[in-house]
Every structure is written in C-alpha cells, then in structure tokens.
C-alpha positions as CSV (number, residue, x, y, z in Angstrom):
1,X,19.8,-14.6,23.5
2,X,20.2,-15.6,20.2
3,X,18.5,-14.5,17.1
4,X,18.5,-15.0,13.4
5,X,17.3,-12.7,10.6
6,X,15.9,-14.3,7.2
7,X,16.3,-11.9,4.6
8,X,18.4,-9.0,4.5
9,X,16.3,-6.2,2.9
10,X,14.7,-2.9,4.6
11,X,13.1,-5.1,7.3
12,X,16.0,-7.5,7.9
13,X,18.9,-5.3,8.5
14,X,16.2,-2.9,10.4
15,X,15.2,-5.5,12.6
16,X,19.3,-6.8,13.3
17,X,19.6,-2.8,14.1
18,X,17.3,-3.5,16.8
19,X,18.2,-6.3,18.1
20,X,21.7,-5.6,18.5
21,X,20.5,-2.7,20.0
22,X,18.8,-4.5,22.7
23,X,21.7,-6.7,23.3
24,X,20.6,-9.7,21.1
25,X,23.5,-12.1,19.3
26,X,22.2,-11.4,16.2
27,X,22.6,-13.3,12.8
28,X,21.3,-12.6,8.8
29,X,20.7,-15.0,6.4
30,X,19.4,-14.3,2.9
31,X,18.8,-16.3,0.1
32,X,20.0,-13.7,-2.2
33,X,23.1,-11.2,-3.1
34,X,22.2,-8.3,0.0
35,X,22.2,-4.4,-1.4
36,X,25.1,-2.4,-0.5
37,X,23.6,-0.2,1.6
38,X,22.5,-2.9,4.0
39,X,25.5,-4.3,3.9
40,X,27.5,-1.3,5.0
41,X,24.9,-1.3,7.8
42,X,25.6,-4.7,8.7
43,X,29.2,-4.2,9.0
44,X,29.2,-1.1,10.8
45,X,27.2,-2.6,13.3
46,X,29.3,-5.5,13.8
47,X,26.6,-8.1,12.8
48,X,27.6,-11.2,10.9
49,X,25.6,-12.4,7.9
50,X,25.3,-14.7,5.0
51,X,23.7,-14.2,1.5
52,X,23.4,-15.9,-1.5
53,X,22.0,-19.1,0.6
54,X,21.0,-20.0,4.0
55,X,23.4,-22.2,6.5
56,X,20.3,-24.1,8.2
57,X,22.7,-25.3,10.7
58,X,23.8,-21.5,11.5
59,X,19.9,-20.4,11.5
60,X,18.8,-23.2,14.0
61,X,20.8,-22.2,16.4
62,X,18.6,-18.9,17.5
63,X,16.2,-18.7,20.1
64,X,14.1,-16.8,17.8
65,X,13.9,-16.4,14.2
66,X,12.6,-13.0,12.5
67,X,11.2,-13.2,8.6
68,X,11.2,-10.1,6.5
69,X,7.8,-10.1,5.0
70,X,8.5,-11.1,1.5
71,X,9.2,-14.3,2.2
72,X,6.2,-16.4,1.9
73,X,5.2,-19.3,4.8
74,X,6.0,-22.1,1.6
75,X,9.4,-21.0,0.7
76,X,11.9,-23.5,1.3
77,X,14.1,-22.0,4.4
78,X,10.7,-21.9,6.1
79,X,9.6,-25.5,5.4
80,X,13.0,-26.6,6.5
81,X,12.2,-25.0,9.7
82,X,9.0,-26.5,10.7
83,X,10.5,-29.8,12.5
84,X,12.3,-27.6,14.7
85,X,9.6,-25.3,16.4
86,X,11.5,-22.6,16.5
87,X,8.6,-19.0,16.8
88,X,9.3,-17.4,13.8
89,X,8.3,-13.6,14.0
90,X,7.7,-11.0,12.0
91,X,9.9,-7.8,11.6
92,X,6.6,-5.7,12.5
93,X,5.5,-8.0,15.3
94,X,9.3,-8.3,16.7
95,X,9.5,-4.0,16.8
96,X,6.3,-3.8,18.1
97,X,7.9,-5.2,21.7
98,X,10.0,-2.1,21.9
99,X,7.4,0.6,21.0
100,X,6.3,2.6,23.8
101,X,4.5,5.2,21.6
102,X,0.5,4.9,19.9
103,X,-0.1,2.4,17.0
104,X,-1.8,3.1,14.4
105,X,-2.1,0.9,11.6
106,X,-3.5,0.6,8.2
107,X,-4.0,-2.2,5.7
108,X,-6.1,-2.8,2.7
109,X,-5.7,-3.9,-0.7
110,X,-5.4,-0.3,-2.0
111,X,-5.1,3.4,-0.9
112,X,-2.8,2.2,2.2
113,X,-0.3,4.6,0.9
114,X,-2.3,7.8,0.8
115,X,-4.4,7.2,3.7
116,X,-1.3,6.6,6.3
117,X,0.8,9.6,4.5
118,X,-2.8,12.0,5.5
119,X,-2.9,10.6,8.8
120,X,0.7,11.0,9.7
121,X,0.1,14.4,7.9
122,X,-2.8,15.2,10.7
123,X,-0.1,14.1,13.7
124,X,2.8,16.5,12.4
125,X,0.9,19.3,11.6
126,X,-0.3,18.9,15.2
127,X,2.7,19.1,16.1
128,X,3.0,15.4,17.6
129,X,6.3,13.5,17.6
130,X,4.6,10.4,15.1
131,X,6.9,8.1,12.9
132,X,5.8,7.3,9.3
133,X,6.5,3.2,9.2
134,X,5.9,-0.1,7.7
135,X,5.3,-1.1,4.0
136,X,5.8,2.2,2.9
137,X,9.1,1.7,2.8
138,X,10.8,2.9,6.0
139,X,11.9,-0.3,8.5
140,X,9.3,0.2,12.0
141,X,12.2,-1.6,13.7
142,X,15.3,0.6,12.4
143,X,13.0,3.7,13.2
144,X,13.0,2.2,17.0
145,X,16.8,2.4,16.9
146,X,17.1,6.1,15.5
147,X,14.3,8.1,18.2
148,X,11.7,7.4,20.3
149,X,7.9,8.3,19.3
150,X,4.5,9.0,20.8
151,X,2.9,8.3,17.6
152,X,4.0,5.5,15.1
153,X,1.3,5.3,12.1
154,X,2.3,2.3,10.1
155,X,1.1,0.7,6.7
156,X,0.8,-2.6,6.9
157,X,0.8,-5.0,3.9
158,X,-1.0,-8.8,4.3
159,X,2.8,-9.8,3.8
160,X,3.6,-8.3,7.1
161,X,0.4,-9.4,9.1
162,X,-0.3,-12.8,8.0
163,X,2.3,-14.4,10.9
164,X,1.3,-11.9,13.6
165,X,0.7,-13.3,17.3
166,X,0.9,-10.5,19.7
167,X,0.9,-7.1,17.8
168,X,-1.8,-5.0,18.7
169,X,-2.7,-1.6,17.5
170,X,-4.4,1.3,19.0
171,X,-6.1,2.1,16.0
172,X,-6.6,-0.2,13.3
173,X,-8.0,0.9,10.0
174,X,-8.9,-1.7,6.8
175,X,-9.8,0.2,3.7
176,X,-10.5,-2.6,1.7
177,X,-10.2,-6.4,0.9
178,X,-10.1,-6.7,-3.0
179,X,-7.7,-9.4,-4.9
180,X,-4.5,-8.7,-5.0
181,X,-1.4,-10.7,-4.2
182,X,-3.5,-14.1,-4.8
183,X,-0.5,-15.8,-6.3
184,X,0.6,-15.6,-2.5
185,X,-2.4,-17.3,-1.5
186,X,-3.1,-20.2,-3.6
187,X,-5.6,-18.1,-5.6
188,X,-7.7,-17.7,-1.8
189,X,-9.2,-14.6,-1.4
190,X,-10.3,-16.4,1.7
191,X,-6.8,-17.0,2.6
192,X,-6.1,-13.4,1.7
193,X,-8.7,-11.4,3.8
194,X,-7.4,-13.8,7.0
195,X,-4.2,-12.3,6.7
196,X,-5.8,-8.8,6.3
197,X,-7.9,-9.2,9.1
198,X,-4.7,-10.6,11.6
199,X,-4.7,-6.4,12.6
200,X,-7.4,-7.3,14.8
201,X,-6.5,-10.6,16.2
202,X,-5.5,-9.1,19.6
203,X,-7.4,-5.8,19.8
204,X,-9.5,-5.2,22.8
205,X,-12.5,-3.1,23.7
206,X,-10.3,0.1,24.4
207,X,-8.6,0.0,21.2
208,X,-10.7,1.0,18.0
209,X,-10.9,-0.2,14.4
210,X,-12.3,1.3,11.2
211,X,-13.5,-0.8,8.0
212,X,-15.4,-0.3,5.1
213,X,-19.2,-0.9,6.2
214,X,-20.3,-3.3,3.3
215,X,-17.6,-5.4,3.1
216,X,-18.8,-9.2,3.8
217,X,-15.6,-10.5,5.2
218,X,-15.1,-8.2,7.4
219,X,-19.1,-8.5,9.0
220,X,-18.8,-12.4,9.2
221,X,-15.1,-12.4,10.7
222,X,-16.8,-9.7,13.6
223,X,-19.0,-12.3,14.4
224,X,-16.5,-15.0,15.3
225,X,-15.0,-12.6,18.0
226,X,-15.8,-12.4,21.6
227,X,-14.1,-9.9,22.3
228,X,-14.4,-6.6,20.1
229,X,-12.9,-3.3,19.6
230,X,-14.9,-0.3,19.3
231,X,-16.4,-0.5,15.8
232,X,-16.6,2.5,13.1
233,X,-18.2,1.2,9.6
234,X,-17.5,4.3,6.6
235,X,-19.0,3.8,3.8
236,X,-17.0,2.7,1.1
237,X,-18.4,5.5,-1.0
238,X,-18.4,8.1,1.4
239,X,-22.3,8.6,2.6
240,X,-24.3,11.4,1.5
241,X,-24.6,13.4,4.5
242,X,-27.4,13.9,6.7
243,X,-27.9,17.5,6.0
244,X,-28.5,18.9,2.7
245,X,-25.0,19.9,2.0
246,X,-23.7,17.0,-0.4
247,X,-20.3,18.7,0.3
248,X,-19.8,18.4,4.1
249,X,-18.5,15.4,6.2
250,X,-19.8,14.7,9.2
251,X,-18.4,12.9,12.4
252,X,-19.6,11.6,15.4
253,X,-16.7,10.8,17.6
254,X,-16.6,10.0,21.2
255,X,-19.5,12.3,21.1
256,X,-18.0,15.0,19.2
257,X,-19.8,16.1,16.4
258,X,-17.7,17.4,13.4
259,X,-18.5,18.7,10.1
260,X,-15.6,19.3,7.4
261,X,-16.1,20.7,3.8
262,X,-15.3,18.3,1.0
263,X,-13.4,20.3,-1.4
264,X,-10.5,20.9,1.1
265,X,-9.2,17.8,-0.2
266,X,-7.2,18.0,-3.6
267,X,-6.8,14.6,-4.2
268,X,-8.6,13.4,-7.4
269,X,-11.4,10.7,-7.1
270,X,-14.3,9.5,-4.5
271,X,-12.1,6.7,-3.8
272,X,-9.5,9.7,-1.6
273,X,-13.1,11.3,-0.5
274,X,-13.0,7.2,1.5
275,X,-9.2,7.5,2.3
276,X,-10.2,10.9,3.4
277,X,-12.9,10.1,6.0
278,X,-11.0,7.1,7.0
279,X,-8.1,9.4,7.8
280,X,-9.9,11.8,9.5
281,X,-11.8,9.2,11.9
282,X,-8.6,7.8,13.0
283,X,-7.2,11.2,13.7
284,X,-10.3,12.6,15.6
285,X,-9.9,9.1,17.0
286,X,-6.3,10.0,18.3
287,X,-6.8,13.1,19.5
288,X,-6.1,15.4,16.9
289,X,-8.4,18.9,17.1
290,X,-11.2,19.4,14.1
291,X,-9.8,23.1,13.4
292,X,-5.8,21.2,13.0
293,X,-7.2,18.8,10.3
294,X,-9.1,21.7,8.4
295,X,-6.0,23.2,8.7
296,X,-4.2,20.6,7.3
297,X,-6.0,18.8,4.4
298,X,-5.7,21.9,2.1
299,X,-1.5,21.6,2.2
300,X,-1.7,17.6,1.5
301,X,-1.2,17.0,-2.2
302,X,-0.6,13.2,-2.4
303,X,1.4,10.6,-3.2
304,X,3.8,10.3,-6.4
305,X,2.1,7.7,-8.9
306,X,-1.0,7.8,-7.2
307,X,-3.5,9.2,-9.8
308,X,-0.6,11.6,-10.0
309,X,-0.6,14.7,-13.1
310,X,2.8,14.9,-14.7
311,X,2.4,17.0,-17.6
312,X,-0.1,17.8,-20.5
313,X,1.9,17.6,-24.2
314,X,-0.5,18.5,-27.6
315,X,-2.8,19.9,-24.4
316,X,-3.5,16.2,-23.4
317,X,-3.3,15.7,-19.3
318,X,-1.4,12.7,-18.7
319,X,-1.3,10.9,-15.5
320,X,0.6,8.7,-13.4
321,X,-0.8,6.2,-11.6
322,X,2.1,3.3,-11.7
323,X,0.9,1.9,-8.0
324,X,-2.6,0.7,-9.3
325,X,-1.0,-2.9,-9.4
326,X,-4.4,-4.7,-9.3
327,X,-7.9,-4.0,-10.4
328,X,-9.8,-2.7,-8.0
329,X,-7.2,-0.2,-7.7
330,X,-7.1,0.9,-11.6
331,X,-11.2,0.5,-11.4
332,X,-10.7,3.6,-8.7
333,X,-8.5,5.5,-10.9
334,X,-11.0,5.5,-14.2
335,X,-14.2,6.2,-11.9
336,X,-11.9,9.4,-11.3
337,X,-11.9,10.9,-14.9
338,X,-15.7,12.6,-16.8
339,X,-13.5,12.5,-20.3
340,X,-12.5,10.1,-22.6
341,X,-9.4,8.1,-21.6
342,X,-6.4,7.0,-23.0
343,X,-6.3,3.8,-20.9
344,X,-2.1,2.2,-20.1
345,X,-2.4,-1.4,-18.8
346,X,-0.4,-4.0,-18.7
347,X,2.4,-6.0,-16.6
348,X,3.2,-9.1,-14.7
349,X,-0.2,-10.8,-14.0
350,X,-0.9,-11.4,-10.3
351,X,-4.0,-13.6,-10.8
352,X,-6.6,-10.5,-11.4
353,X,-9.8,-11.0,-13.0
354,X,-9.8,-8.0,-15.4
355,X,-13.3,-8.8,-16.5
356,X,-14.6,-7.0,-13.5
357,X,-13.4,-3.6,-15.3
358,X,-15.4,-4.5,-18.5
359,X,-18.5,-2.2,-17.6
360,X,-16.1,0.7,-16.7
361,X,-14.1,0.5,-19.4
362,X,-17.0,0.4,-21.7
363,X,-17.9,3.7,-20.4
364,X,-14.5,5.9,-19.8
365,X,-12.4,4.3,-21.9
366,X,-11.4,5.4,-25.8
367,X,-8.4,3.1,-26.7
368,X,-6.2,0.8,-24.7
369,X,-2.2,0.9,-25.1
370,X,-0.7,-2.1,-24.0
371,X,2.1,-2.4,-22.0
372,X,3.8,-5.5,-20.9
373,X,5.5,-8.7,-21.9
374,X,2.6,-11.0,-22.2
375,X,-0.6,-8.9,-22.8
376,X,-2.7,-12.2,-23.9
377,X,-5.7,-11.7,-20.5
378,X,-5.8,-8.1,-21.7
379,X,-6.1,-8.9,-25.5
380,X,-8.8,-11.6,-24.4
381,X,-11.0,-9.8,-21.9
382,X,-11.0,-6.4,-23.8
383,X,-11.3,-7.2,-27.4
384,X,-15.0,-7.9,-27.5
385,X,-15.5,-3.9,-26.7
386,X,-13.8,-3.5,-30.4
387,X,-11.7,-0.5,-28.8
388,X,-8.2,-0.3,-30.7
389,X,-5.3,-1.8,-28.5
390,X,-2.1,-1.6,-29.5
391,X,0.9,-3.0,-28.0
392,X,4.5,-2.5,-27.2
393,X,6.8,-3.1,-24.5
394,X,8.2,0.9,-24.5
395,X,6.7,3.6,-22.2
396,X,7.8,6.1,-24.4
397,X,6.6,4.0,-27.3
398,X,3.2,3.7,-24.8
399,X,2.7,7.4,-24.7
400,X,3.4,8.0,-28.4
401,X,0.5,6.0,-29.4
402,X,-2.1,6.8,-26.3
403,X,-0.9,11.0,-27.7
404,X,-1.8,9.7,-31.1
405,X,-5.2,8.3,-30.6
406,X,-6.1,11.5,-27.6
407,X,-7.8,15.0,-28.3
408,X,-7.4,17.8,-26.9
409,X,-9.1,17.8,-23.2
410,X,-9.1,14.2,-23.5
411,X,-7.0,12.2,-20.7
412,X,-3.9,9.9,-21.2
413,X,-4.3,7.2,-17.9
414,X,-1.1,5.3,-16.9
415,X,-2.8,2.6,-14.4
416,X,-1.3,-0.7,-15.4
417,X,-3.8,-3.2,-12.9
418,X,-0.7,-5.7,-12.9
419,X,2.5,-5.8,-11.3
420,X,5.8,-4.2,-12.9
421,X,8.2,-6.4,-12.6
422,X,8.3,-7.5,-16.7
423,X,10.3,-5.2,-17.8
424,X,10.6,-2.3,-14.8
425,X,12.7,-2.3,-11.1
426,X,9.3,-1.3,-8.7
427,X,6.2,0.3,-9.7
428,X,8.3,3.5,-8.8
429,X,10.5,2.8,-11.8
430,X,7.4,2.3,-14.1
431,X,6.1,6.0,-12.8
432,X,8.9,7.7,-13.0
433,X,10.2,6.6,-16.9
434,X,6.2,7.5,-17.6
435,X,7.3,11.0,-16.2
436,X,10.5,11.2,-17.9
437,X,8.7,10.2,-21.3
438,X,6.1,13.1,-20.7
439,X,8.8,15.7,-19.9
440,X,10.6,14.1,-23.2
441,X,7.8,14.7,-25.6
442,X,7.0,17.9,-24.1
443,X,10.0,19.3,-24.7
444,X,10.0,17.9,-28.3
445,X,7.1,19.8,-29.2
446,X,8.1,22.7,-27.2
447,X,11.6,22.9,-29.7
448,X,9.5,22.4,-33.3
C-alpha cells in the first residue's frame, strides 16, 4: 500500500516513521527546503522524498495521503487534490490506528500546554507508562515507532483536528474556544470552534469529555448530538466551593467525592486554578488515586514562557509569558498580577480584537512597550487610555524602557497577544532573548 506524506516537519517524517514501520511504501513531499534533522531521518530509514515543491504526479499515486497539520484545507497541493478523491488524513488521525494504549486529549485556544504537561505529570508520578504527544511538539506517530504506551495524553491544536474522521479519545478535554488562528478560518470563529469541537465527533457514551460550563458553542453543538459522552462542565473560573473553605476543590467522580487544597498549586493566576481542576478531573477520570495527585501538584512548576518569572533587575519581577499569542490568553496573564504593570505587546497580528483587553488594561496596566514591526492596532486601540507607549523593535531595547518607567515592587509583563513571527523564530525564541535580556541587565547592574 502506498502512501504519501505532505510536509516534512515533526509530523511528516513522524508519520513516514510509522508507516514504514508498518510496512507502508511510503513517500514525502514538501513545499519547502526540509530541516536536517528530518532529513537524516528520512535517509536512514530508506524513505524517498521531495522538498522545495510537490511532484503531483508522484503524490497521486498513493492510496492514502497524510497532511501535517500546518497545512491549511485552501493551500494549493490540497486544492490540486480534490478532483482525485484521494482520503487525506491527518498525522494525529493516521497514528491513532496503531495506538493500543488510553487517549487523552486536550484542545483549547489557550492553557493546552500546561494543562496536558499536569496531566501527564499525574500519570508518571503514578507510575503509569503515558506518552506526552501532539502539538506540543513531540510527533504522536514517531512516539508509536519508539515504545508502546498505556497512556498517550496528547495536545491537540484546531490545526490537527479540523480533518479528523475516525479518531476518538477516551478522554476529551476543551478548555476554551476564544479567537485565535482566525486568519486560518476566514475570520470564522464559527469555523474555528467546528474544528475545536471535531475531538468529539466520534466519542460515545463510555468515553468522557470535559469543557468549560458557560461556553455557548460548546452547549448548542451538545444539542446537535445523538449520541453523547459522559458530560463534566468546570467552571471557567473555578466555582467557589460548596463548603465554606474558598480554598478547597471538590470532586464528584464516578461517585468519589474528593477534596484538594488550592494552594498546592504554584502556578500563578485563576486561569491554572481552571487548568488545574481540568487536570485533575481527567486524572480522577483515568484512574489516578486522590492521595497521588496531592502528592504530585506541589512538585509541578510549569511551563517555560508561560507566565514564567525570569529574574527581578532594579528589584522589578519580570516575567515571561512569550506563548500568550492571542488575547484571551494575555487577558489571563494581567488578571494574574495585584501591582502595576509594565505591559510587552506586540507582534504579527493574527486577526485579534485587542479592544476586548481595554477594561483590563485600564485597570493593571501603567505603560505599554511596544514590540513589533507594525504596532498601528495597538497604537489605535490603546491610546485613548493616555498611558505612555513607546515603541521599538529590540527586546533588550523593550526591557530597557518597561525598567525605566517600573518601581520597585512594580511588575515588568512580557505577553505579546500576537504571534512572533515579525522579527523572532517561534514564540520560544521571543521568551528565551526576553530571558537572556533580563540576565543581561542584571548582570550590568550587578558589575556597577
């Protein structure tokens, strides 16, 4: 059987891996110049590829056809393919068919990252043999090729869902539907939360799914189904609880009551007190005991630029929080803070409506540093609060003027609400020069 691979990335070569593995004639095809390190992999394995353009001939040839999630339904190889109904899969969907292990998958339009790492966190510290997959940046179908799994606790991005026909989870958590990625979509949220909401398109009434109570899309798409998992609505601010404690959770699990004190959580914000519970449901959901994940949450400490403190120079705390890449995201990090801010922004636009962040910024905010190519939507939304922006396209330029304008026990907030990809590699890039400029200046004054 023959198949060919469209895009030769984390995904791509992870799904050849596999399919080589399983005896497959395998073939990649990407549009663009393919990393070395894939390419070494490709080799090695004996699988033949293309980059730098796609031989349609070549492609049309497979039985099958896998897509590495960043290419988008209306890119050209796709539309090229349609007249010759050929299934086109994704890598996520393709690996799931060799997967004898648990699924549990999580998606939403922020804290995906945090909220698989605690899960997975729950499994090992339980001592369960669980794989830590998917978007965050570890191939499910090269993990299928390396060891087998009971567990395999994946994030999943709308990228990787919106093309999904058979995958099916065990446990299915959505955090949240908020823009992001809309430039995708046509500018749909519509579109948007549909490819969200794929997770469920095959679950059944064994399997079980978790979602944020309130959220509109997610109650009318619940009544289109005939068939439903079993249903567990959190609060998307966790609920005050039902004794007079304000700092227990409580859970009622498959008839297992379980209470859990708050502060054994580090993390920083009520937005982790949600990624928190949601965590915790799906590992009470899975099995895991209530004395293992009271055991566990104390030793988790996050996610690197994730609301992330790297440093406090002229006694100013500084933080990193590079993956806010969208608003709702960057509204979560400034709830966070009870001190005047030294607010970061800026980046490539992905179509957010920063008005939304008007009220908060009103409230936390002290002065806004710029930081991007094209900070015009900033500039226009932000300048009726009569807050001084500056601008700039250096981070260590960024941090020079947010130190400036800070006191002492006042807060410097790197969480751009826009892409990266201006002027830095990944949002990882964008972090980790933020860091590097902290540890910079602190040494600076350090030597005066």
């Amino acid at each position: 059987m023959q198949l060919a691979i469209l895009g030769g990335g984390e995904s791509g070569t992870g799904a050849a891996l596999l399919a080589k593995q399983q005896g497959y004639d395998v073939f990649v095809s990407d549009s663009s110049r393919i990393a070395t390190a894939y390419k070494q992999l490709l080799i090695a394995h004996g699988i033949p590829y293309e980059e730098n353009g796609h031989t349609l001939a070549k492609i049309i040839e497979a039985d099958e056809i896998v897509k590495s999630p960043g290419i988008p339904n209306k890119a050209a190889i796709i539309q090229q393919l349609q007249p010759y109904t050929l299934p086109i899969l994704d890598e996520i969907e393709f690996a799931a068919r060799y997967a004898k292990g648990s699924i549990i998958a999580v998606t939403g339009s922020n804290g995906k990252s945090t909220t698989t790492q605690l899960i997975h966190h729950f499994f090992t510290k339980a001592g369960c043999r669980a794989a830590l997959v998917g978007n965050i940046g570890h191939s499910f179908a090269k993990c299928l090729t390396e060891a087998s799994y009971d567990y395999y606790v994946l994030e999943l991005s709308s990228f990787q869902l919106e093309n999904i026909q058979y995958f099916k989870p065990a446990i299915a958590c959505v955090l949240n539907i908020t823009a992001d990625h809309l430039d995708r979509y046509d500018y749909a949220m519509a579109a948007y939360a549909k490819a969200k909401l794929n997770i469920l398109r095959n679950m059944t009434a064994t399997d079980h799914f978790i979602y944020p109570k309130e959220d509109p899309s997610i109650q009318a798409y619940l009544t289109t189904r005939t068939i439903l998992p079993q249903c567990y609505p959190i609060a998307s601010i966790p609920c005050p609880p039902l004794s007079n404690s304000p700092d227990v959770w409580h859970f009622n699990i498959q008839n297992q009551v379980v209470s859990i004190k708050r502060n054994l959580l580090s993390l920083l914000g009520p937005h982790n007190q949600y990624n928190a519970t949601i965590a915790i449901t799906a590992a009470l959901l899975a099995g895991i005991r209530p004395e293992t994940i009271i055991k566990a949450l104390p030793t988790f400490h996050g996610l690197p630029h994730r609301l992330e403190w790297c440093g406090a120079p002229q006694g100013i705390d500084c933080y990193n929080d590079s993956k806010s890449t969208n608003v709702a995201s960057t509204a979560a990090a400034l709830r966070s803070f009870k001190r005047p801010i030294i607010w970061i922004a800026g980046g490539k636009d992905k179509g957010n409506d920063y008005t939304a962040l008007l009220p908060l910024v009103q409230e936390k905010v002290k002065a806004i540093i710029c930081l991007g190519k094209d900070n015009r939507s900033l500039i226009e939304t932000f300048g009726c609060l009569a807050l001084p922006i500056r601008e700039t396209t250096q981070i260590i330029e960024a941090l020079r003027f947010a130190l400036g304008l800070a006191l002492p026990g006042e807060a410097v907030l790197l969480s751009p609400a826009c892409a990266s990809f201006d002027l830095f590699k990944n949002f990882e890039d964008r972090g980790n020069q933020f860091k590097t400029s902290v540890n910079i200046i602190e040494a600076l004054n350090l030597n005066r």
